[in-house]
TIBA-219568 format. One record per residue (C-alpha): residue in three letters; x, y, z. Coordinates in Angstrom, 1 decimal, padded with zeros to 4 digits, always signed. Example, Ala and Ser with C-alpha at 12.3 -4.5 7.8 and 13.67 -1.06 7.14 Angstrom:
2
[doke 'ALA' [+012.3 -004.5 +007.8]]
[doke 'SER' [+013.7 -001.1 +007.1]]
//
This chain:
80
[doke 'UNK' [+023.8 +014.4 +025.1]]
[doke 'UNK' [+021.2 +014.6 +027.7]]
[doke 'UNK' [+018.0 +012.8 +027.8]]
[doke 'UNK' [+015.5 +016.1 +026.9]]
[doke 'UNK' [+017.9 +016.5 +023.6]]
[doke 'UNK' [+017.9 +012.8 +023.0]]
[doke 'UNK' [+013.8 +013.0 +023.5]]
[doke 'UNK' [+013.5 +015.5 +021.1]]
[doke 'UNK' [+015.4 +013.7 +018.3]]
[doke 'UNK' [+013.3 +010.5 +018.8]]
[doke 'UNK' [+010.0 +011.7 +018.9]]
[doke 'UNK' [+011.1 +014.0 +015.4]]
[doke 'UNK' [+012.1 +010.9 +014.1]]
[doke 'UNK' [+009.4 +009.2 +014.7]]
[doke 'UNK' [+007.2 +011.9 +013.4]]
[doke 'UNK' [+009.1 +012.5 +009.9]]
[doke 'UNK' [+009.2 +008.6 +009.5]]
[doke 'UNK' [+005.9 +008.2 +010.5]]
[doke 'UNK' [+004.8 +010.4 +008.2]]
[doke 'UNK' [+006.8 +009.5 +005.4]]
[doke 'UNK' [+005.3 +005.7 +005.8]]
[doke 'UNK' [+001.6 +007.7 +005.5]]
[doke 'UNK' [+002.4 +008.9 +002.4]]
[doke 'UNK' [+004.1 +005.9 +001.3]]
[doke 'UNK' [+001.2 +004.1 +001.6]]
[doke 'UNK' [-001.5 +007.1 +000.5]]
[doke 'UNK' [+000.1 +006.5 -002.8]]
[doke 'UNK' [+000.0 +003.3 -003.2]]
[doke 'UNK' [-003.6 +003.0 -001.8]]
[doke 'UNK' [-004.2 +006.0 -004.3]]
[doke 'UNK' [-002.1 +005.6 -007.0]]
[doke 'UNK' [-001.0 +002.3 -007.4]]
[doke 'UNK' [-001.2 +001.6 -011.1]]
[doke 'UNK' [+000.8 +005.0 -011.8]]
[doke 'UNK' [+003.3 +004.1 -009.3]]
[doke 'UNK' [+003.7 +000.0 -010.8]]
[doke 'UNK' [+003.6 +001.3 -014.8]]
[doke 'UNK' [+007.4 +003.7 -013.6]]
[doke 'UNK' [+008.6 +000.9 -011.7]]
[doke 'UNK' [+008.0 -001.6 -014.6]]
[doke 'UNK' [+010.1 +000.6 -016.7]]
[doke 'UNK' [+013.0 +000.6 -015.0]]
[doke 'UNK' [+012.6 -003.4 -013.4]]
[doke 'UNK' [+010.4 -006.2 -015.6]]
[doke 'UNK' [+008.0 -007.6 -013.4]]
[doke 'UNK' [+004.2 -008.9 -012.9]]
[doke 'UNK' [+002.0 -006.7 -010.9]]
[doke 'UNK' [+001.7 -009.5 -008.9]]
[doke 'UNK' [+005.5 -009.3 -007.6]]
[doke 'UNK' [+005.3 -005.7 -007.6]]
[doke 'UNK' [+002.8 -006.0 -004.9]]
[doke 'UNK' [+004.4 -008.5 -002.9]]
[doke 'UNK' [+007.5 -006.9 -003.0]]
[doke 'UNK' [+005.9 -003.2 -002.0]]
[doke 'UNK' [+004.1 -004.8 +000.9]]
[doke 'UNK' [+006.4 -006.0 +002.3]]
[doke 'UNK' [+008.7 -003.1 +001.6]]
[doke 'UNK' [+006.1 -001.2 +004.0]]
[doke 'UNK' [+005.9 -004.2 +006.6]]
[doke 'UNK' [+009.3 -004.1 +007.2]]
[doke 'UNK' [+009.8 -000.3 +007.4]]
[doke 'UNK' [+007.3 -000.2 +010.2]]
[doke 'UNK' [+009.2 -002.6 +012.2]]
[doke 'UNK' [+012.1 -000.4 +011.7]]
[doke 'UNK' [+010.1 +002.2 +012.5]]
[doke 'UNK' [+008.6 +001.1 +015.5]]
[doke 'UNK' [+012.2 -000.9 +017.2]]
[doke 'UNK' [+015.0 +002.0 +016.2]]
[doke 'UNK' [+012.5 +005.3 +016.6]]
[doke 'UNK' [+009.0 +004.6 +018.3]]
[doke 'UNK' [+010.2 +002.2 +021.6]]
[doke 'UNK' [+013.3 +004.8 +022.2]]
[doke 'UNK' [+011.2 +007.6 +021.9]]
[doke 'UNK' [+008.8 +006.0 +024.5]]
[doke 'UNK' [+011.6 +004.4 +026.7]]
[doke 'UNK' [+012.9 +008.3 +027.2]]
[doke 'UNK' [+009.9 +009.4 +027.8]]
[doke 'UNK' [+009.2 +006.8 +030.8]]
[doke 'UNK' [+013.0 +007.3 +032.1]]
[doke 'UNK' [+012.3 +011.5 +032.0]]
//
């Protein structure tokens, strides 16, 4: 693989994830109490752990976000 193909692929990455973790967080911002009265169908727990637990759900997605797609993408594009 070269490094323009290996560009491309991060900076797509980043953008699909990015995006995704937008939306993520649109709904919950947005629709919040929809998205907690599906969950607590399926799992039996206090809106309060709901929250914590989505939270951090998002927290830790954009730390994976940012180490395995944003800081490659911008290491290739220093190195090109």
């Amino acid at each position: 693989m070269d490094l323009v193909t290996l560009r491309a692929f991060f900076m797509w990455c980043t953008i699909i994830n990015g995006g995704f973790m937008i939306l993520t967080s649109l709904l919950l911002t947005f629709a919040g109490n929809l998205i907690y009265r599906i969950h607590s169908r399926w799992f039996k727990m206090p809106r309060e752990a709901f929250n914590i637990v989505i939270y951090s759900f998002i927290g830790l997605y954009k730390i994976f976000l940012m180490v395995f797609c944003l800081v490659p993408y911008v290491v290739l594009l220093i190195l090109g």
